[in-house]
N, C-alpha and C positions, 0 to 999 in steps of 0.2 A: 139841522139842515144847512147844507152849504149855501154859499151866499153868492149869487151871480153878479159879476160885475159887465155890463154893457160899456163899451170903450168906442167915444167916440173919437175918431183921428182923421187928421189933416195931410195933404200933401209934407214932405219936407223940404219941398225945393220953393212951390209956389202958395203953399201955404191956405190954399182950397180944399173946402171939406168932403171925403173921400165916402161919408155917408150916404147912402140910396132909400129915401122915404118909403118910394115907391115898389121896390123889391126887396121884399119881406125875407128870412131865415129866422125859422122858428120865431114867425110874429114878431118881429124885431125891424130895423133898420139894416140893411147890411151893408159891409165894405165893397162900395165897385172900384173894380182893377179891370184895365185893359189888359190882357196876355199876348202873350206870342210864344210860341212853336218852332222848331225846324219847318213844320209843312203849314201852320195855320195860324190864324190870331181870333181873339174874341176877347169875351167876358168874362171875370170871375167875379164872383157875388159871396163874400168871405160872412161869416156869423161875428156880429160885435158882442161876444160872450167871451170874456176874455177865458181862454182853455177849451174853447168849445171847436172844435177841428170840421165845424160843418161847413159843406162848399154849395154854390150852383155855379154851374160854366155853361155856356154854348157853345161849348168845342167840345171836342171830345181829347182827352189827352193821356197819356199811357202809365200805367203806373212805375214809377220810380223816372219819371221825363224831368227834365228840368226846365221853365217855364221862365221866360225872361217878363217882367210885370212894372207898366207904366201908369203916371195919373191921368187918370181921364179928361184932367181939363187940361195942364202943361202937356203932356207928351211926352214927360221925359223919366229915364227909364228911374226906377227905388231900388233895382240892386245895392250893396254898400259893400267896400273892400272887405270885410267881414262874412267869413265863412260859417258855415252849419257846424254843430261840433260832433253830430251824430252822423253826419253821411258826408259832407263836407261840399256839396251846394253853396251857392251864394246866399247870404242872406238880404233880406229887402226888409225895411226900415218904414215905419208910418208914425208921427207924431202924435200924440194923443192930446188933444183938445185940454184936457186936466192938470197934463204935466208927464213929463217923460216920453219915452216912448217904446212902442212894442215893435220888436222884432221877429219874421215865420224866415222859415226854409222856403224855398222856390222849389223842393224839389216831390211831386205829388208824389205820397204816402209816407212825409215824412213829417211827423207832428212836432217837432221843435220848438220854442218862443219860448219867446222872455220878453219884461219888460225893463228900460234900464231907465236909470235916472242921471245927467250929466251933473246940476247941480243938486245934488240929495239932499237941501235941507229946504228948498225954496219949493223944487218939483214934487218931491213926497210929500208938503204939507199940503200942495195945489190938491193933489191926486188924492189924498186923505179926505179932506174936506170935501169934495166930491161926490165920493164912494162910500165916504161914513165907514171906519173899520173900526 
């Protein structure tokens, strides 16, 4: 049986936790992200399963849209100069509480992510011990 990792992460600018007690994804805590649209803004509610592509919004948004995504407490926008390598979207950036950090595509129906590590021997241990692999 494969082994689920719940990833809990942080702002990367203000460094406030991005976790939502209160709104569940698959019984879990999820990621809230403010979005924005050409025409709208709202909520996205992301699955802290790391690989798990499940979403909730209160918008409605179109598939293949690209969605610009800020932290709910700073306001300020996770884009990163760092592009999708599969559709070529922006990618947005959330630290991970453990060490590292996970990187999605902003562009709906594009499953992309990774997680990368800056320092690899300090951040992988965090994230190990953590996660137990």
């Amino acid at each position: 049986m494969e082994k689920e990792v719940s990833i809990s992460v942080k702002c990367p600018i203000c460094s406030k936790s991005l976790m939502e007690e209160c709104k569940l994804v698959h019984n879990r805590p999820s990621v809230k992200i403010n979005i924005e649209t050409t025409h709208d803004r709202g909520v996205l509610w992301l699955s802290c399963v790391y690989g798990d592509c499940s979403k909730e919004m209160d918008i409605e948004i179109a598939d293949g849209e690209v969605v610009d995504m800020y932290c709910p407490h700073c306001n300020k926008e996770l884009s990163i100069e760092e592009t999708c390598t599969e559709c070529g979207a922006p990618l947005v950036s959330f630290v991970i509480k453990a060490g590292g950090a996970v990187r999605i595509c902003s562009r709906k129906g594009c499953h992309n992510h990774h997680i990368i590590f800056k320092e690899i021997g300090t951040e992988l241990s965090k994230f190990y011990f953590e996660y137990g692999f």
